[in-house]
C-alpha positions in Angstrom: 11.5 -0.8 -24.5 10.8 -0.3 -21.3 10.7 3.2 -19.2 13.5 2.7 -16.5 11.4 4.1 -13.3 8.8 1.7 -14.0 11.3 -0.9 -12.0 12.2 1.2 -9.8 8.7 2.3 -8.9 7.4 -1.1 -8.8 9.8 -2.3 -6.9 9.4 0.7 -4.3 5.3 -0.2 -4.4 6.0 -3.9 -3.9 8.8 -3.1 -0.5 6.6 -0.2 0.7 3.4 -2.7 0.6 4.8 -5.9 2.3 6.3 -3.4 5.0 3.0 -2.1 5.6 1.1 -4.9 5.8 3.8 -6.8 8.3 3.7 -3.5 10.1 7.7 -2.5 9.4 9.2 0.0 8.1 10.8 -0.7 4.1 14.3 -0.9 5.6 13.5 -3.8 8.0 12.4 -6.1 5.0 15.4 -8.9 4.8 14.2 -10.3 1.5 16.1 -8.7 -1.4 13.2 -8.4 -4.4 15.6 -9.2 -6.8 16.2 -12.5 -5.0 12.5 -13.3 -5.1 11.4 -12.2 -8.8 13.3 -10.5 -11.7 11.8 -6.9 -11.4 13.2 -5.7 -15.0 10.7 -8.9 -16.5 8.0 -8.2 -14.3 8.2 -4.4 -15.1 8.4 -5.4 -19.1 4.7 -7.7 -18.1 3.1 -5.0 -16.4 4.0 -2.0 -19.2 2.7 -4.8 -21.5 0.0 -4.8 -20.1 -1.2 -1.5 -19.8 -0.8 -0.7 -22.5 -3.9 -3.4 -24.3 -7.0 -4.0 -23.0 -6.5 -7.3 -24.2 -3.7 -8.9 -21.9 -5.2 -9.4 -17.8 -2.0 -9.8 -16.0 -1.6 -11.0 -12.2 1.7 -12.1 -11.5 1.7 -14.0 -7.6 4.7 -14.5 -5.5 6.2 -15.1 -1.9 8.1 -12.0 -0.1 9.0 -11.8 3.2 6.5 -14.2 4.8 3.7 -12.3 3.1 1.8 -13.4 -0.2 2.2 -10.3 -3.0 0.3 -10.0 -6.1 1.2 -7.6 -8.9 -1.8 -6.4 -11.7 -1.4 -5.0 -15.3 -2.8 -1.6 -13.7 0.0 -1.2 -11.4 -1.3 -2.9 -8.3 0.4 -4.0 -5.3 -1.2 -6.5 -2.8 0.8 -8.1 0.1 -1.3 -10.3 2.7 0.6 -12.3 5.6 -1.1 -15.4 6.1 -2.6 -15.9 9.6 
């Protein structure tokens, strides 16, 4: 079962880390996260995850012009292409 702040964290890390790296502030992301990926499955992947040494997870997707990729250990990496 899955803890129920791990969604909401993730999504915060994933908003908070596209912002940064376009150089905006979380609010003035227009993509909806939920319209891009479902967070709940996603969340369910990366508790999997860190919990076995066995499973490597990286999970890529598009947001808000920038290219994010999500890691069994929890991290969040946005990069806008040039």
């Amino acid at each position: 079962m899955m803890n129920v702040g791990t969604a909401d964290n993730l999504c915060w890390n994933i908003v908070t880390t596209v912002a940064e790296e376009r150089g905006v502030d979380p609010e003035q992301i227009d993509d909806r996260l939920y319209d891009v990926i479902d967070v709940e499955s996603l969340a369910r992947l990366v508790e999997q995850a860190d919990r076995t040494d066995s499973m490597d997870l990286s999970v890529s997707f598009r947001m808000a012009g920038c290219f994010v990729t999500v890691t069994g250990d929890r991290t969040v990496r946005a990069s806008a292409p040039s």
